[in-house]
C-alpha positions in Angstrom: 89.3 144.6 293.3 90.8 143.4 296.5 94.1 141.8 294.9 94.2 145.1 292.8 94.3 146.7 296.5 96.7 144.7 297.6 99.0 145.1 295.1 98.4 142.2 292.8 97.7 143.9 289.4 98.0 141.5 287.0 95.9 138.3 286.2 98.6 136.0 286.4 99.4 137.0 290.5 95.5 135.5 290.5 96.9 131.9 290.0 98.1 131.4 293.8 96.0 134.5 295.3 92.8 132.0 294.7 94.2 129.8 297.7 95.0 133.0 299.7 92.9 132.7 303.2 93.3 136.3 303.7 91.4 137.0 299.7 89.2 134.5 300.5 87.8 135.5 304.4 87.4 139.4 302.6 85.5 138.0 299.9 83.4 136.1 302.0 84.3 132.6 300.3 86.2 129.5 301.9 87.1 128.1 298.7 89.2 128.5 295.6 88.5 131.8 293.8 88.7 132.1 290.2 90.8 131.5 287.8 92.9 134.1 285.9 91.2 132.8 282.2 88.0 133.1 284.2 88.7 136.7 285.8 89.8 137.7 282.1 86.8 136.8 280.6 85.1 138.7 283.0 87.4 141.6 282.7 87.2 141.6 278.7 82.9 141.2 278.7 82.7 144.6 280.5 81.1 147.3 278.6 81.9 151.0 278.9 79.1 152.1 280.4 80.0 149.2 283.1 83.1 150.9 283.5 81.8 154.2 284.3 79.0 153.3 286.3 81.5 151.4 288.3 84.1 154.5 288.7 80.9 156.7 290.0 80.4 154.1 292.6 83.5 154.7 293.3 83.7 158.1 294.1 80.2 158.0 295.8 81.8 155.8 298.4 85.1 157.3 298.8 82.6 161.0 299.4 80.4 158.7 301.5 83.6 157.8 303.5 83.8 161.5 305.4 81.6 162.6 308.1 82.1 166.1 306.6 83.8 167.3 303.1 86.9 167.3 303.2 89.1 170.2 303.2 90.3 171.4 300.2 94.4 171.3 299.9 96.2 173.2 297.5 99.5 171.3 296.4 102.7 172.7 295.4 104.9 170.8 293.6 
């Protein structure tokens, strides 16, 4: 998630972000992260269900992230 944050969409950006010391002092680790084949195994072994219990979390922490609800904008395009 935090390489998808910073930019890094795609597995194969995983290859040198594993030795990033930035990646690894967010994640908590001082060590090589995974690989890409062992990220996409991961990725691939989700369920749906993961998915969308994942994309509520989501939201509940982005709401969570307000002191009060925010206002609501009307956009013009």
């Amino acid at each position: 998630m935090f390489a998808l944050v910073a930019g890094n969409e795609d597995l194969n950006d995983h290859h040198e972000l594993r030795n990033d010391p930035l990646i690894q002092a967010v994640v908590g680790r001082d060590r090589l992260l995974a690989t890409p084949s062992t990220l996409c195994r991961f990725e691939n072994g989700l369920r749906r269900q993961a998915c969308i219990e994942l994309s509520r979390l989501f939201v509940e922490f982005f709401l969570e992230s307000f002191l009060a609800p925010p206002r609501d904008r009307k956009v013009s395009l």
